[in-house]
MIKOL-794190 format. One line per 8 residues: number of its first residue (from 1); their letters; for each residue x, y, z of C-alpha. Coordinates in Angstrom, 3 decimals. Each point is the difference from the previous one (the first is absolute). Example, Ala and Ser with C-alpha at 12.3 -4.5 7.8 and 13.67 -1.06 7.14 Angstrom:
BEGIN
1) AS) 12.300/-4.500/7.800; 1.370/3.440/-0.660
//
This chain:
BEGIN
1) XXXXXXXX) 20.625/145.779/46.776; 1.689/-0.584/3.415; 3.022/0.145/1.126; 3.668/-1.677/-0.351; -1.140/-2.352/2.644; -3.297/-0.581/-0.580; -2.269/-0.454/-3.555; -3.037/-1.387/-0.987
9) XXXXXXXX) 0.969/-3.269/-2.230; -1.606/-2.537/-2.103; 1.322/-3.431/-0.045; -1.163/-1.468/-3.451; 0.110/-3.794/-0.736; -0.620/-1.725/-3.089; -0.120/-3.506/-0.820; -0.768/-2.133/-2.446
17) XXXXXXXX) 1.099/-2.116/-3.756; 2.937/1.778/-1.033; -0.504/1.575/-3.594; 1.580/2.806/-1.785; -0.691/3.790/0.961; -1.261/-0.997/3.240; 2.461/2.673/1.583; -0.622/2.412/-2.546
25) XXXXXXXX) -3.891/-0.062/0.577; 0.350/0.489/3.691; 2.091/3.231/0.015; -1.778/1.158/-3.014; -2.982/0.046/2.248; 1.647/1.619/2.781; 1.525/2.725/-2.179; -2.902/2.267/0.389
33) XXXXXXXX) -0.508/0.641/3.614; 3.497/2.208/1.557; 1.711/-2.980/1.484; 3.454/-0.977/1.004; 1.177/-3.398/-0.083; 2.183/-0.923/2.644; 0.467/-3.719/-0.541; -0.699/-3.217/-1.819
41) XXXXXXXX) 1.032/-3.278/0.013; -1.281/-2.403/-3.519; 0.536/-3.856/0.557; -1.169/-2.747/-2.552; 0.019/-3.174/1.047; -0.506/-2.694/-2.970; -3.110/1.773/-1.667; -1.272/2.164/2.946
49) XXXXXXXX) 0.816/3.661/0.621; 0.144/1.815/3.347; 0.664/3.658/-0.477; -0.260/2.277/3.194; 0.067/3.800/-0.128; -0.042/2.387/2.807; -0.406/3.484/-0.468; -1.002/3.367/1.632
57) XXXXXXXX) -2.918/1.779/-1.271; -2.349/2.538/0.798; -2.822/-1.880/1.990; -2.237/2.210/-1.552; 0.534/-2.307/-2.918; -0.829/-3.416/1.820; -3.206/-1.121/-1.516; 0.671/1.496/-3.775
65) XXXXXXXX) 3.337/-2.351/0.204; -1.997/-2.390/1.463; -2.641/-0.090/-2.875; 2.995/0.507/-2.892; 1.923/-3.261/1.396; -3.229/-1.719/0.323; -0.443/0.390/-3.544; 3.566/-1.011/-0.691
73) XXXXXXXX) -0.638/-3.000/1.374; -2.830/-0.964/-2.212; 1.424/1.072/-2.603; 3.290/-2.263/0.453; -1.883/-3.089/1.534; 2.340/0.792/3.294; -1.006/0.118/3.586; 1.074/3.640/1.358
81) XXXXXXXX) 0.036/0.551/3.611; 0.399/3.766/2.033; 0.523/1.037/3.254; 0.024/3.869/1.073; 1.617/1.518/3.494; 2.446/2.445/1.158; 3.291/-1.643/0.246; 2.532/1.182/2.340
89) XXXXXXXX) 3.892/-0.923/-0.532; 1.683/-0.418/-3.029; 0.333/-2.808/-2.897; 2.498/-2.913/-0.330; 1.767/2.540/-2.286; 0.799/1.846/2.717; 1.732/-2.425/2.274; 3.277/-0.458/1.217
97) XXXXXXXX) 1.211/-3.703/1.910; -1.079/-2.574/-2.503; 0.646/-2.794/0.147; 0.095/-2.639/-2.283; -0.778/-4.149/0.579; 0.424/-2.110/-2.531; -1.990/-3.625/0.613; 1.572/-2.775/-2.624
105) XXXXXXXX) -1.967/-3.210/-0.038; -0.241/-3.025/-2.098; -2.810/-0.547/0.609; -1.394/3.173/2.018; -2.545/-0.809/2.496; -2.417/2.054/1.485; 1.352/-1.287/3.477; 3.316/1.838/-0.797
113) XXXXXXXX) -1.914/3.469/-0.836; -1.765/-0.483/3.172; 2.407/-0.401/1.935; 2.510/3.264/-1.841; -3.128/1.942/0.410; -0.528/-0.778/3.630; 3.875/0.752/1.009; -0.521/3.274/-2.019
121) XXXXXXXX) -2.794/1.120/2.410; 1.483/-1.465/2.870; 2.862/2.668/-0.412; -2.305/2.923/-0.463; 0.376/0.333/-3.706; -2.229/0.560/-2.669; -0.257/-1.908/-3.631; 0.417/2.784/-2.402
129) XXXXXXXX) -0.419/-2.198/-3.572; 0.367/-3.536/-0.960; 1.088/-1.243/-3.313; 1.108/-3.168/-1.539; 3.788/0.188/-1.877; 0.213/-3.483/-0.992; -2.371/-2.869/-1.158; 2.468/-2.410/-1.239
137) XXXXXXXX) 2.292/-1.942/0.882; -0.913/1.074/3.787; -2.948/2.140/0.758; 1.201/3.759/1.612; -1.939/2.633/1.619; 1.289/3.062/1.422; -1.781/1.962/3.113; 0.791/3.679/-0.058
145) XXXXXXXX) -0.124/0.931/3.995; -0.128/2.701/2.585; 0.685/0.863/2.722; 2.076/-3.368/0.852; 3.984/0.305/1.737; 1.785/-2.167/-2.495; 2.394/-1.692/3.086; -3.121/-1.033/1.738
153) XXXXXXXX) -1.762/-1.067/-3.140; 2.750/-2.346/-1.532; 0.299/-2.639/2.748; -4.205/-0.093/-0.217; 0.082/-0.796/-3.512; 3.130/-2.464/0.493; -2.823/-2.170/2.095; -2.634/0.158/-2.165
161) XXXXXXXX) 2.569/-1.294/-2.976; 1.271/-3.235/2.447; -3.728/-0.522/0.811; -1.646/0.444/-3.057; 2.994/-1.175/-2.637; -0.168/3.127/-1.525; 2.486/2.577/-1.005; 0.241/3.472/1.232
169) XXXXXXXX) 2.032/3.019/-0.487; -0.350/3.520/1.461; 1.516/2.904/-1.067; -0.251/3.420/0.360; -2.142/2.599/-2.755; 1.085/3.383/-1.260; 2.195/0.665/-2.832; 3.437/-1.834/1.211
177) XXXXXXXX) -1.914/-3.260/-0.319; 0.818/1.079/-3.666; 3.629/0.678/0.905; 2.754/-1.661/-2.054; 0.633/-3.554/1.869; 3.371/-2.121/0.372; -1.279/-3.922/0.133; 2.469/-2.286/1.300
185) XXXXXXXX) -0.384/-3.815/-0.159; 1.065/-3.134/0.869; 1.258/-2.720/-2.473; -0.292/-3.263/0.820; -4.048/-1.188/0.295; -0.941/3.456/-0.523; 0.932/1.431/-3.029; 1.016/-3.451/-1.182
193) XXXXXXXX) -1.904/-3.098/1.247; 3.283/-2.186/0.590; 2.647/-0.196/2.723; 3.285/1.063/-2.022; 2.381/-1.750/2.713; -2.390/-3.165/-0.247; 0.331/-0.288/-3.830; 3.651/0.141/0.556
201) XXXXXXXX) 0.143/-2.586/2.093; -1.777/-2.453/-1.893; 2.525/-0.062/-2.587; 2.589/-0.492/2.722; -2.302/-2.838/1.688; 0.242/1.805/2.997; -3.793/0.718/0.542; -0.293/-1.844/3.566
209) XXXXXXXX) 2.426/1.938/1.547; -0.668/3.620/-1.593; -3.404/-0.539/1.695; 0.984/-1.454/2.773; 2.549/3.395/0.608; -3.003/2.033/-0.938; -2.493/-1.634/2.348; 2.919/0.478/3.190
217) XXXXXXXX) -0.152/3.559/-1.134; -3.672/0.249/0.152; 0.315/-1.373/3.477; 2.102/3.344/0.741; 3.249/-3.184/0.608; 1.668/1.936/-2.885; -0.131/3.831/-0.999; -0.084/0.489/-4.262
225) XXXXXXXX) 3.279/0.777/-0.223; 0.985/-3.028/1.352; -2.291/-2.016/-1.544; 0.756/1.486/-3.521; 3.458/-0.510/-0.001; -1.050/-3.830/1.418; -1.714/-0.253/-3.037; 2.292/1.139/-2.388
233) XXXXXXXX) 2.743/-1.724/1.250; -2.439/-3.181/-1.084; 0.364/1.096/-3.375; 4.056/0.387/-0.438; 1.393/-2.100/-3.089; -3.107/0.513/-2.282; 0.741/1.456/-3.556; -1.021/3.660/-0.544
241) XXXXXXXX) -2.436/-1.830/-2.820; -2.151/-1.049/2.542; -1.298/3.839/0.440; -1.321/-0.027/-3.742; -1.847/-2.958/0.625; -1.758/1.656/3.647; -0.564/3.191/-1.939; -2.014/-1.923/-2.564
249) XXXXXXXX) -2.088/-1.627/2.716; -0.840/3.434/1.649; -3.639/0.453/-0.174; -1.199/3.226/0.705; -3.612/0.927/2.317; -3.289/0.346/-1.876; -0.159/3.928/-0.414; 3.993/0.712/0.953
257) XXXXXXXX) 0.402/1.371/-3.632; -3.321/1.717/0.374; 0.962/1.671/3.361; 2.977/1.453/-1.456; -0.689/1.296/-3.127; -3.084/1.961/1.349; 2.004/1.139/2.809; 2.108/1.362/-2.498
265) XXXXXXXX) -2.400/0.970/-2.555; -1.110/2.584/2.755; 3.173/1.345/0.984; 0.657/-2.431/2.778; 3.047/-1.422/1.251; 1.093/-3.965/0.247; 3.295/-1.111/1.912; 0.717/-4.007/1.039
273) XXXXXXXX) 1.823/-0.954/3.270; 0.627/-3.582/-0.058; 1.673/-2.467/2.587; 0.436/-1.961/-3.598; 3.079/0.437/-2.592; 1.174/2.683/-2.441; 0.711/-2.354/-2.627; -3.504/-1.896/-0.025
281) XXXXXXXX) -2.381/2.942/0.330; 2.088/2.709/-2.548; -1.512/-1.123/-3.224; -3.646/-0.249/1.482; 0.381/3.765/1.468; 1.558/1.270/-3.527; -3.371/-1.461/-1.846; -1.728/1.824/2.515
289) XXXXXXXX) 1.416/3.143/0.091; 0.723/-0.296/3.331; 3.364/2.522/1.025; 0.007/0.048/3.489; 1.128/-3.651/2.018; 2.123/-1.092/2.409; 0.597/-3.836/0.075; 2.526/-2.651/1.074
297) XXXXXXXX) 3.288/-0.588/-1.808; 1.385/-3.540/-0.712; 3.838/-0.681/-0.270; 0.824/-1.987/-3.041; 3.212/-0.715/-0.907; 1.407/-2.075/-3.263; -3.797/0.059/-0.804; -0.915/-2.036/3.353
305) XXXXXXXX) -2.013/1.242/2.749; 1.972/0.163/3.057; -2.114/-0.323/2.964; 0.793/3.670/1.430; -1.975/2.789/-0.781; 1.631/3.627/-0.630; -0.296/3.299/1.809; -3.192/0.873/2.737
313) XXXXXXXX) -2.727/-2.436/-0.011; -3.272/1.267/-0.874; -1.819/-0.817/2.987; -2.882/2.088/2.233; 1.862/3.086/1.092; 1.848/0.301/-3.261; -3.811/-0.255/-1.997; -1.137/2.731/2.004
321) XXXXXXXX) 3.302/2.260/-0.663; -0.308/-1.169/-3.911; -3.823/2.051/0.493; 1.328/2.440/1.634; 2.674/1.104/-2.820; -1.997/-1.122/-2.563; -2.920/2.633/1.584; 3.266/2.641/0.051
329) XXXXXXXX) 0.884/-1.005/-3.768; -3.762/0.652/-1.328; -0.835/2.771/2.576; -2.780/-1.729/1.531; -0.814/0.828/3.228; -0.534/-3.490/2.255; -3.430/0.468/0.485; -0.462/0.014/-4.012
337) XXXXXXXX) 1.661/-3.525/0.436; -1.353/-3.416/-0.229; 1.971/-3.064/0.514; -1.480/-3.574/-0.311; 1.367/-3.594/1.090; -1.192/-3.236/1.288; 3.170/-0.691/2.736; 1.481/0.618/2.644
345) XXXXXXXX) 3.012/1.845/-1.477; -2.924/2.368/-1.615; -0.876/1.004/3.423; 2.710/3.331/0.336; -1.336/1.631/-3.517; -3.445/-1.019/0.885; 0.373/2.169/3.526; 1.852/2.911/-1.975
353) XXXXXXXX) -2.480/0.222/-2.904; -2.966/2.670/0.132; -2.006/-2.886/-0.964; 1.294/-4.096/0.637; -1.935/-2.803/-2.106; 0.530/-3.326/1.172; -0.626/-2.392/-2.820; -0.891/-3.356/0.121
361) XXXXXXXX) 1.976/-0.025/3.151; 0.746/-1.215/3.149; -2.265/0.459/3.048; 3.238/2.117/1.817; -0.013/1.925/-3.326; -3.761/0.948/-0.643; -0.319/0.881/4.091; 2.656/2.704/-1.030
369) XXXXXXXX) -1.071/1.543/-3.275; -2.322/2.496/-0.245; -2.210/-1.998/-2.493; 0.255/-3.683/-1.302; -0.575/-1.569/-3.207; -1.355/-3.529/-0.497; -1.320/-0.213/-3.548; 3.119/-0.853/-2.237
377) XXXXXXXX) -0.104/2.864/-2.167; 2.914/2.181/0.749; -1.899/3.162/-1.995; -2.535/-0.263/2.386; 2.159/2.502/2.239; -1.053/2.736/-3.123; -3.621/-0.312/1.943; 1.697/0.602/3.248
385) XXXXXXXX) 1.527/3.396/-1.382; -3.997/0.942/-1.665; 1.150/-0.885/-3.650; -3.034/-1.825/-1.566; -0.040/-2.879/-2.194; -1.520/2.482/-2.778; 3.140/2.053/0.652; 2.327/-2.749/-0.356
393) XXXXXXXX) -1.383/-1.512/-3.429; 0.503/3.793/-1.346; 3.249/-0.227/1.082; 0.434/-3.014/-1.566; -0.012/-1.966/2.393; -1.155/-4.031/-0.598; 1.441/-2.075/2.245; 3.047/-1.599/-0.301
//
């Protein structure tokens, strides 16, 4: 046998119909000859099976192995493959700098693998592994990658999402991508699908002119506080009643519940920051278990709104302080952090966050986040962190 550096190997690949004791067979076979096995990768895709084996042998032993798999291979009614060299370098095992991109797609075209595959190469790295984490409700596959600088490799894949309408998150490997995470979020259309200061002002039949205040901030005439308290003032006179009837028309996002209760499942942390109101949002966060938020506070007084809203308003710098001491709070460092929004007033916590999701956002928004979500699934960020979808059903996890 050779060195540390250097070995003779045999890469072993066997393919076929996927029936019981295929695995068994193959090692029994191998169990023989003085072999070590020093990797193997099994994947079964509807009724197929792909199992690859590399190990280091004596290559004494070559054409006896040879003859034994052979035989395997009738036996089981599976092709079985070989291929004998020295190998210098080590196994996947043995590497450090992973990195991990996550491809979400509904659907997934081959134009979109292409194109992750060609940006990969372009930046001198290497696919390590590719597996699928998700078949339903979006398709997601995850490349395991050398050799790649994650600040160089994040704006390439943030191209080949806008061109290819695909989503795309990379993240680093090693054991802290298993570290305890803090999750902050948005409220309004993210983890619920309304506009909280909208519904509001339908029941004061001031819709025109909340949206017209909202679309002057949008055009940068107004900042959020100032818009906010424009809005609210909109609202002074109605009855504190009015906030039952808003809660009971909050709908949350397909897969909100999911997301958190899996996140929490596994030891996770949730917080909210909302530009939204205490009052509206409490109950929802309560059901969900949800400890951590910071949110706008109305005035009311002789059970009537008043217009004004109390204390600091929530808007981008104070989001990205609420992650900050919410990070402190759950001792999470920042880059264990993920914060996802679809505005502009997301932008701050998006910038501060180890990792910044725009979803379902705004073109300012997803040219600022790290990754961007399009399918309207909120628990399709679980993929983005490498939870699969057979992880999430064992946590419970239908979507809700």
């Amino acid at each position: 046998m050779s060195d540390d550096k250097s070995q003779f190997t045999g890469l072993i690949l066997l393919s076929g119909v996927d029936t019981p004791g295929i695995t068994q067979a193959l090692f029994e076979a191998l169990s023989p000859f003085a072999i070590t096995v020093l990797d193997i990768e099994q994947v079964v895709a509807r009724d197929r099976v792909i199992l690859t084996v590399l190990i280091a042998l004596n290559p004494d032993h070559m054409e006896a192995i040879d003859e034994d798999l052979n035989l395997c291979a009738e036996k089981l009614g599976v092709d079985i493959a070989t291929s004998f060299q020295v190998q210098e370098g080590s196994t996947i095992a043995a590497k450090t700098g992973l990195m991990h991109i996550v491809a979400l797609g509904n659907p997934l075209a081959p134009s979109a693998i292409s194109a992750i595959a060609a940006e990969i190469a372009e930046h001198g790295g290497n696919i390590e592994r590719i597996h699928r984490t998700a078949s339903y409700p979006v398709t997601a596959i995850e490349f395991v990658v050398s050799d790649v600088d994650k600040n160089c490799i994040r704006p390439a894949m943030a191209t080949v999402a806008n061109t290819h309408a695909v989503d795309i998150a990379v993240s680093p490997g090693g054991l802290m991508r298993w570290a305890k995470k803090l999750v902050v979020m948005d409220v309004d259309s993210t983890l619920i699908q309304q506009e909280v200061i909208e519904l509001l002002g339908a029941k004061a039949g001031k819709e025109v002119e909340i949206k017209d205040i909202t679309e002057r901030a949008m055009r940068g005439e107004l900042d959020f506080e100032a818009s906010l308290r424009a809005r609210v003032q909109l609202l002074a006179g109605l009855p504190e009643s009015v906030l039952d009837q808003v809660r009971s028309e909050i709908v949350l996002t397909p897969g909100a519940r999911t997301l958190i209760s899996t996140l929490q499942k596994l030891g996770h942390s949730v917080a909210v920051v909302s530009g939204g109101f205490t009052a509206v949002i409490e109950p929802l966060l309560r059901d969900l278990g949800v400890t951590h938020y910071r949110a706008n506070t109305l005035e009311i007084v002789n059970g009537n709104l008043t217009g004004v809203v109390i204390g600091e308003v929530i808007d981008r710098a104070a989001k990205a302080t609420a992650l900050r001491d919410f990070a402190a709070i759950e001792e999470v460092s920042l880059e264990q952090t993920i914060a996802i929004g679809d505005g502009a007033n997301d932008l701050d916590m998006i910038a501060a966050a180890g990792l910044g999701i725009a979803f379902n956002a705004k073109p300012a928004v997803k040219a600022a986040a790290d990754s961007s979500l399009t399918a309207p699934y909120l628990d399709s960020v679980l993929y983005l962190l490498g939870i699969t979808r057979e992880e999430i059903e064992e946590a419970g996890g239908t979507r809700k």
